[in-house]
N, C-alpha and C positions, 0 to 999 in steps of 0.2 A: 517537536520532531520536525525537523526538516527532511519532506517526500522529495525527490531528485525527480531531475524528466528520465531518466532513468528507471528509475523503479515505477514510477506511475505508466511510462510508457511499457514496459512490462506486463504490470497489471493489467491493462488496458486491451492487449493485445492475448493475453492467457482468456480473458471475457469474452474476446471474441470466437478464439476458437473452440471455448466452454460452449457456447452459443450457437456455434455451428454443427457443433455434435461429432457424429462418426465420419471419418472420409477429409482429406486434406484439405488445405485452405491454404492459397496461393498468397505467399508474402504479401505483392503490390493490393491485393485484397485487403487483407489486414493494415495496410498501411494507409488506405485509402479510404480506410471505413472509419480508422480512429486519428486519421491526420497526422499521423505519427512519417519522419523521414523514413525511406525506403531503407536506406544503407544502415543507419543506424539501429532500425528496426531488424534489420539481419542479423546482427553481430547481438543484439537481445536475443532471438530468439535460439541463436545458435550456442549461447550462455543457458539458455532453459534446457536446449538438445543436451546439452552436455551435462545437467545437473539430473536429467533424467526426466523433466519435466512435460517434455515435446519431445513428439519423436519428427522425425523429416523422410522425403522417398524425394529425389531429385527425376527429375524427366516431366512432358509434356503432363502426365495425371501427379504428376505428384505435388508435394507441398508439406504445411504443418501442421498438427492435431495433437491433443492432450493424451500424453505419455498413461493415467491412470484419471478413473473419473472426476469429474470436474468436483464432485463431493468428496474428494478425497484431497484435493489440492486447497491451500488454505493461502491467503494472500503474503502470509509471514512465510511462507512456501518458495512464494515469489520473491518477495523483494529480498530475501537475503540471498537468491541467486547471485542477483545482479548487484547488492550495495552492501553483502556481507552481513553482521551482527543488526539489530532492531535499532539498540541503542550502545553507542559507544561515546569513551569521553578520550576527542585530542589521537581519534583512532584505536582505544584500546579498548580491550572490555572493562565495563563498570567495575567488577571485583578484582582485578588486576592493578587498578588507579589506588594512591595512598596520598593522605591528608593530615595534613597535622593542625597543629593549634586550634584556631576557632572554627578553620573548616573541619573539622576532622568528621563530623555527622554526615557530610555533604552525600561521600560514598552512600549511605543509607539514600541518599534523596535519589539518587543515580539507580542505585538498584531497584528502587522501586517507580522510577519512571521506565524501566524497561519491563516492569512487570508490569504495570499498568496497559504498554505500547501492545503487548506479547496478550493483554487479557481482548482485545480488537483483533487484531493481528491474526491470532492463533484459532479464533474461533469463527470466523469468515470463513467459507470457502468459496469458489469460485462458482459452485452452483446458487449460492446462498445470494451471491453478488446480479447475477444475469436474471434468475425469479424477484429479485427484490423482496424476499425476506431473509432480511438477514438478524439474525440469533436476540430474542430479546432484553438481554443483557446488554447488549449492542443499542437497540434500536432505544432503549431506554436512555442511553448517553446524548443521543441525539436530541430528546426532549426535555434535557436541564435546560431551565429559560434561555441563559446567554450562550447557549453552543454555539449558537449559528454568529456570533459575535464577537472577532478576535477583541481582547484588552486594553489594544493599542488604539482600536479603531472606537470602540467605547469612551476612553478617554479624551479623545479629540473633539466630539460631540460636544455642541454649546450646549450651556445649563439650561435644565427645560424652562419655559416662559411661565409665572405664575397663572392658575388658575388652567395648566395644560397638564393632561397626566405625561409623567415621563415616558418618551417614545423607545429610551434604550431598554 
């Protein structure tokens, strides 16, 4: 899955005002708190105002705050405000795509990395995210040995040195 600064700056910026609780929260705040650009962060959160996520009151007390409580907003909440479907292939959805000959399985692998994305995704919430407990289903992905180790970066690794235990 590739996360966009988009969708992360999103998230980032729904945590904060999860975080902040009742009563608005001034854009340059939010944007200052997660170093997120101003301008760009407006046109987020005004994609959130409009998906019903945040609501806004313009003037000297006003600002942004979470449209319904922070345990009710779930981060697949979010980023498909802002970047559409979890997972899509070429733009389209998974089961819309068609494959012949020896890909023809693939679609299977596609739908089931969106159910995979959607079993994280959907069961986060925004409350879950700012307490830092988040769902142990979740937290248990986090502790397969290699998570914390993309593939790529594993592989580039020189072979461990005889008589060393392996450090990947």
């Amino acid at each position: 899955m590739h996360v966009s600064a988009k969708a992360d700056y999103a998230v980032r910026a729904a945590a904060e005002l999860a975080a902040a609780g009742d009563g608005p929260v001034k854009g340059d705040r939010i944007a200052e708190a997660q170093g997120i650009p101003l301008k760009f962060l407006e046109n987020i959160l005004s994609e959130l105002r409009h998906a019903g996520i945040v609501q806004s009151q313009r003037g000297a007390e006003g600002g942004y705050w979470l449209a319904r409580p922070a345990d009710q907003v779930t981060l697949a909440d979010v980023i498909r405000v802002v970047d559409g479907p979890l997972a899509n292939v070429r733009g389209a959805r998974p089961e819309t795509v068609e494959y012949g000959g020896s890909a023809s399985h693939l679609l299977e692998v596609w739908i089931a990395v969106r159910v995979s994305l959607r079993s994280v995704l959907e069961r986060v919430t925004l409350a879950d995210l700012i307490a830092g407990t988040l769902p142990p289903e979740v937290r248990d992905l986090t502790e397969v040995p290699d998570a914390w180790v993309s593939r790529s970066a594993a592989a580039a690794l020189p072979p461990p040195r005889a008589g060393r235990p392996d450090a990947r």
